[in-house]
C-alpha positions as CSV (number, residue, x, y, z in Angstrom):
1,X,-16.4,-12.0,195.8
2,X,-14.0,-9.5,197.5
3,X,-10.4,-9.1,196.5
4,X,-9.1,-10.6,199.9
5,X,-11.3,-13.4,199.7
6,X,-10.1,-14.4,196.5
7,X,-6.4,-13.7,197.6
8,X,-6.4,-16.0,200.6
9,X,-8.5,-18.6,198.7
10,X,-5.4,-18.7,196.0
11,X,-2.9,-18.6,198.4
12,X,-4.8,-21.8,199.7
13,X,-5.0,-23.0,195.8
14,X,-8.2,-23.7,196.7
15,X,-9.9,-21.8,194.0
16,X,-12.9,-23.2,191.8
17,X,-12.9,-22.3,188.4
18,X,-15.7,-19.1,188.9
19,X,-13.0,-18.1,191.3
20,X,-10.2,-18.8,189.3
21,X,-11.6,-16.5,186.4
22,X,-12.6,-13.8,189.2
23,X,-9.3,-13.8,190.7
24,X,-7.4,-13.3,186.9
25,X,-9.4,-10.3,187.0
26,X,-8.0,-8.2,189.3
27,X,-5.9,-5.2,188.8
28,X,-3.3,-6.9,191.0
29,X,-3.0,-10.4,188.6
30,X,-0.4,-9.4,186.7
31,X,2.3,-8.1,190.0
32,X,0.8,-11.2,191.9
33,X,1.8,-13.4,189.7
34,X,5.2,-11.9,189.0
35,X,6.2,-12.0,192.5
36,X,5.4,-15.5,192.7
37,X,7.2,-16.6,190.0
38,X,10.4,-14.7,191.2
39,X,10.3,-16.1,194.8
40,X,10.1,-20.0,194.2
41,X,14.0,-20.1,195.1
42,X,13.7,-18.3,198.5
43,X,13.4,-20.2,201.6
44,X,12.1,-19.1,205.3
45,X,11.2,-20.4,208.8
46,X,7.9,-22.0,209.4
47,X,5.0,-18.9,208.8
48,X,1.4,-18.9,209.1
49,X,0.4,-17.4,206.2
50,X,-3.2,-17.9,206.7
51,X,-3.4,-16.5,210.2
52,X,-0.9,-13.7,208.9
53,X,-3.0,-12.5,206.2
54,X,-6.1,-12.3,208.3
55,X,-4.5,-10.3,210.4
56,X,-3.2,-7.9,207.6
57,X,-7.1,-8.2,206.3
58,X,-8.9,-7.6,209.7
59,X,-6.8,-4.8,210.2
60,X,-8.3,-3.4,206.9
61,X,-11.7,-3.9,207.7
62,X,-11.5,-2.2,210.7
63,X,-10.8,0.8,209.4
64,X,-13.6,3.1,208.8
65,X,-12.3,5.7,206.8
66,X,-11.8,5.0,202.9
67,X,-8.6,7.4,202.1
68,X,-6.1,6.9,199.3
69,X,-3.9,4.6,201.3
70,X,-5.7,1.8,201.7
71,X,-5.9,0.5,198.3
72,X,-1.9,0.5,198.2
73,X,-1.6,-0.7,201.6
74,X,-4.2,-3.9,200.9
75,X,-1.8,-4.4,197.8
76,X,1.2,-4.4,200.3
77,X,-0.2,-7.1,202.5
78,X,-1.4,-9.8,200.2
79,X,2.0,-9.6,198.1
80,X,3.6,-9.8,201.8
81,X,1.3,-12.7,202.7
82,X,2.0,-14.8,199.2
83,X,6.3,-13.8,199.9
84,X,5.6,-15.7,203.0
85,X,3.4,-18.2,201.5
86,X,5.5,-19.1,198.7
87,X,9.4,-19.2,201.4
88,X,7.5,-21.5,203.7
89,X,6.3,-23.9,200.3
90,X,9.8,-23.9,199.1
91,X,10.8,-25.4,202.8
92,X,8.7,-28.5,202.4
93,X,10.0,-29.2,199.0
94,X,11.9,-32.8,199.1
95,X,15.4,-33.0,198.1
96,X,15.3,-35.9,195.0
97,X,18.7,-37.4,193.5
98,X,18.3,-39.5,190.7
99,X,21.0,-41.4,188.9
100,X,21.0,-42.4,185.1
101,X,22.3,-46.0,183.3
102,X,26.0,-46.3,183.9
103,X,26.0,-43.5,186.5
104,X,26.8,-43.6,190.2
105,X,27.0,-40.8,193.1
106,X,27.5,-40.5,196.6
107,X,24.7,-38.2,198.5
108,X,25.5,-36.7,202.0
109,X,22.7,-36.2,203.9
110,X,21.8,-33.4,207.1
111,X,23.2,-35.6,209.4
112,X,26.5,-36.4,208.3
113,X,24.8,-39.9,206.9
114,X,26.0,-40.7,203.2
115,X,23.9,-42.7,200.7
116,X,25.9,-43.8,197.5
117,X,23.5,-44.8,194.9
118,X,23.7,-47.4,191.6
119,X,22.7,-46.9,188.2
120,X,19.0,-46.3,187.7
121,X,18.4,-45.1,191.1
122,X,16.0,-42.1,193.2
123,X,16.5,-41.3,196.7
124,X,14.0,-38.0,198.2
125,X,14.2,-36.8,201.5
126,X,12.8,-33.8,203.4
127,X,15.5,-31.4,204.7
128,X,12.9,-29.3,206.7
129,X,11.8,-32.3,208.4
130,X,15.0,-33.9,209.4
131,X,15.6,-33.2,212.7
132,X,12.2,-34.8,214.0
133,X,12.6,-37.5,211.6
134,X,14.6,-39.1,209.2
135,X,12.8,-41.2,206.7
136,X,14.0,-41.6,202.9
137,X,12.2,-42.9,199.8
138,X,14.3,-44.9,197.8
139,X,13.5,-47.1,193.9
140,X,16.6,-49.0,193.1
141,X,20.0,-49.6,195.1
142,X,21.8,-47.7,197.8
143,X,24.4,-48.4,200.1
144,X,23.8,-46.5,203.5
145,X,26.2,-45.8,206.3
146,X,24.0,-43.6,208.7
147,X,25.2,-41.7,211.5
148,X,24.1,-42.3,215.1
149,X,20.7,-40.8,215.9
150,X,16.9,-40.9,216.0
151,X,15.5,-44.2,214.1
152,X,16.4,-43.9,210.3
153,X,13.7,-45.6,207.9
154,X,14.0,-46.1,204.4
155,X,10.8,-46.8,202.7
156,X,10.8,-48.9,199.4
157,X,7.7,-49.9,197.3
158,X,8.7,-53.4,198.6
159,X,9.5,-52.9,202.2
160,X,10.5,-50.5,204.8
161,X,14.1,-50.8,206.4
162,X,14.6,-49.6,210.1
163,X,18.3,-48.6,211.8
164,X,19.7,-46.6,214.2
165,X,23.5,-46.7,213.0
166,X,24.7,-48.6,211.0
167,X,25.9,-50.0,207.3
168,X,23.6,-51.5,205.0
169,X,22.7,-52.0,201.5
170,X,19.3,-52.1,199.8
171,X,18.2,-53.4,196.6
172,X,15.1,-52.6,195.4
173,X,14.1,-53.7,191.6
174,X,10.7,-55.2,190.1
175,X,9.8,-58.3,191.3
176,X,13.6,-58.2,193.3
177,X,14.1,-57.0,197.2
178,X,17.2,-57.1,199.0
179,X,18.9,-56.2,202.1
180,X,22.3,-56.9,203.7
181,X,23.4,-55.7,207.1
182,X,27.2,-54.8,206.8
183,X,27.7,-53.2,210.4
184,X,25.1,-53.2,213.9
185,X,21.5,-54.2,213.7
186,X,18.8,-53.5,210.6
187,X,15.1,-54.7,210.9
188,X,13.4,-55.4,207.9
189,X,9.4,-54.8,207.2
190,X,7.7,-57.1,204.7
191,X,4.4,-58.2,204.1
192,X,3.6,-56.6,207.9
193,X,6.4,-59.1,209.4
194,X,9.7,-58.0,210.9
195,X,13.1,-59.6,210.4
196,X,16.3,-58.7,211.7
197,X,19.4,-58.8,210.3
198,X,22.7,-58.5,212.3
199,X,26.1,-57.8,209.9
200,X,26.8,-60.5,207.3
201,X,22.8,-61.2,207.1
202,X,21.1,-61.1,204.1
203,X,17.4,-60.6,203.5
204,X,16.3,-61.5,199.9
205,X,12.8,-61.6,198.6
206,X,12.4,-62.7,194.5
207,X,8.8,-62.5,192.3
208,X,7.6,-62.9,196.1
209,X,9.0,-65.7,197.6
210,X,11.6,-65.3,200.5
211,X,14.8,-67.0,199.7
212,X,17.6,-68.7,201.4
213,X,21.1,-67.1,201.1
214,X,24.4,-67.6,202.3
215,X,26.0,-65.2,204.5
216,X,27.9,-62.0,203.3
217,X,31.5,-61.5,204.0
218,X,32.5,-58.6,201.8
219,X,32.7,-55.3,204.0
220,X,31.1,-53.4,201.1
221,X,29.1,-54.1,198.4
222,X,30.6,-55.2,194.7
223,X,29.2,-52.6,192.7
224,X,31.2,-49.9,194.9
225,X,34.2,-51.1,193.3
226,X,32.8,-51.5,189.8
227,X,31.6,-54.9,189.7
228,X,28.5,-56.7,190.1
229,X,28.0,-60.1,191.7
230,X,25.2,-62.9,191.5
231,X,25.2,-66.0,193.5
232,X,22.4,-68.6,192.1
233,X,20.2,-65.7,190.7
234,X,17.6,-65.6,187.8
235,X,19.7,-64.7,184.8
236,X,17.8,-62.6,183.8
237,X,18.5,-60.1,186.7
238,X,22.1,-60.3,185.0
239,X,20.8,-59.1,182.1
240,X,18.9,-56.4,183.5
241,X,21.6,-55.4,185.5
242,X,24.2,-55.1,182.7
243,X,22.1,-52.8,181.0
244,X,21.5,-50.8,184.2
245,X,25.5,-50.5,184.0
246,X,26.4,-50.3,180.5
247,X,23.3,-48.4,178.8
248,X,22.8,-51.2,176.2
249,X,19.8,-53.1,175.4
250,X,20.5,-57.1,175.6
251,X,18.0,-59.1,173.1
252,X,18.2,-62.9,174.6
253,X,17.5,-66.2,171.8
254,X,16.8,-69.6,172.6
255,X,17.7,-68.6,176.4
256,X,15.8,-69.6,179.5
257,X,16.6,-66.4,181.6
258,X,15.3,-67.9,184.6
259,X,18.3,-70.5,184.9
260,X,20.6,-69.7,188.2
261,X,23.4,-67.9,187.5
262,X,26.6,-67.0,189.8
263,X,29.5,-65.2,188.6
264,X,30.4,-61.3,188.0
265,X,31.1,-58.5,185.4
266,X,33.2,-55.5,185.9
267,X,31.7,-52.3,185.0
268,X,34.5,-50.7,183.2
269,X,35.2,-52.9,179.6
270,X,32.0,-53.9,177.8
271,X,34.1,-56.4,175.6
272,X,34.9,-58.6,179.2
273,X,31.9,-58.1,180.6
274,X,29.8,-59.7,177.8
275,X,32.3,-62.6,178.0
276,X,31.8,-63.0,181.7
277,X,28.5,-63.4,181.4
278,X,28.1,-65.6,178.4
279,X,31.1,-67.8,178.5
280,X,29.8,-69.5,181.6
281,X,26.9,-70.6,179.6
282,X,28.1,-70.9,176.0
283,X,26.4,-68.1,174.8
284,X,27.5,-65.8,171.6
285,X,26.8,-62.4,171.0
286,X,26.7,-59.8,168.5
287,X,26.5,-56.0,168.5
288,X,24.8,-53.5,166.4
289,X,24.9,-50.3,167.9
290,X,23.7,-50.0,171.3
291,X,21.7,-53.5,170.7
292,X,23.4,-56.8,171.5
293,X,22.3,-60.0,171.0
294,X,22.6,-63.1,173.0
295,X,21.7,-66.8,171.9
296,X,22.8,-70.2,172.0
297,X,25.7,-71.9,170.5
């Protein structure tokens, strides 16, 4: 196969293993794959390389006379072809933020939007794409405020939230999907149905089943301050969330974890937190290392 065909097929990573073999052949592999290597961090315009390099290649073809040249100047295009090949991939690269136990951040995004993010947490988005659309992927908790603009989605593995500017959170665990509307208008997407929540609503979906909540009259949510709140949830979501926060794991004895639970634990002093959430139930604990166990009186 000739030496442009193989280029563009690789620059297309569309290679079959014959191919692959053929293409680590040529004289060229070793600068090839130098360049690409060194030019992963570079970013460029949208460029299409495929149409570029045929152009480069035609051009070749065309000419009639074999002279010294042309074996350079074939060199020249494909490593000009994969530069521009390898800016425009780095363009369409998404942006990920991930946060770790105990950890929080604030993430400002192209348009002025923030997105602060809880313990255990991802958020991607597309920076190239912005501007035409601005959709985020999200696996945990955020609080959004977004700035005024085009429709701003935020897709979850158990929903998809919808807003145009406003201030919401989103909570986003296994088996555990929750929304509150702080400020304007969210709709929520689940199962294919719509619901939409004006500020102080609260959408809240647990091991499937839509439940009933009272409405929110905090202006932010708890665990931007340090502290997380449960009104009548599984307590076992306490548990999961305390190690979310504190980077422990709980071991539970004799305890139904699926007993309601409403209260709070501050995320800065493990000692009182572990009393706020077993003195309510006359629970004990002990500690060994980053393991503590929970049981019964």
């Amino acid at each position: 196969m000739k030496k442009e065909v193989l280029i563009s097929k690789w620059l297309d990573n569309d290679l079959n293993d014959q191919e692959l073999e053929a293409f680590k052949k040529l004289e060229d592999y070793d600068d090839l794959m130098t360049l690409s290597n060194n030019l992963k961090a570079f970013k460029a315009d949208d460029y299409d390389t495929s149409q570029q390099l045929e152009s480069v290649l035609k051009t070749i073809k065309n000419t009639h006379k074999k002279t010294h040249w042309i074996k350079p100047f074939i060199r020249v295009a494909a490593i000009l072809a994969i530069s521009f090949s390898l800016y425009y991939y780095t363009t369409t690269l998404d942006t990920t933020i991930s946060t770790a136990y105990a950890e929080m951040t604030t993430v400002k995004l192209p348009d002025a939007s923030t997105v602060s993010l809880n313990a255990k947490t991802y958020l991607a988005y597309n920076k190239k794409s912005w501007k035409h659309e601005r959709h985020v992927e999200l696996d945990g908790e955020a609080f959004f405020k977004v700035a005024k603009g085009s429709t701003f989605i935020v897709n979850t593995k158990a929903g998809t939230v919808a807003v145009y500017g406003t201030k919401f959170n989103i909570k986003q665990r296994e088996n555990y999907f929750e929304v509150i509307c702080y400020e304007g208008v969210v709709g929520v997407t689940y199962n294919s149905q719509l619901s939409k929540l004006k500020a102080g609503d609260r959408f809240l979906i647990i091991d499937g089943k839509i439940i009933a909540t009272e409405k929110e009259n905090n202006a932010t949510p708890s665990w931007l301050h340090n502290e997380s709140q449960f009104k009548s949830l599984p307590y076992k979501m306490v548990l999961e969330e305390f190690e979310r926060q504190y980077n422990v794991t709980l071991v539970v004895q004799n305890i139904d974890t699926e007993q309601l639970f409403s209260g709070s634990f501050g995320h800065n002093n493990l000692e009182v937190a572990l009393k706020a959430i077993t003195l309510p139930l006359h629970l004990t604990y002990s500690k060994t290392g980053h393991t503590i166990t929970l049981k019964r009186e």
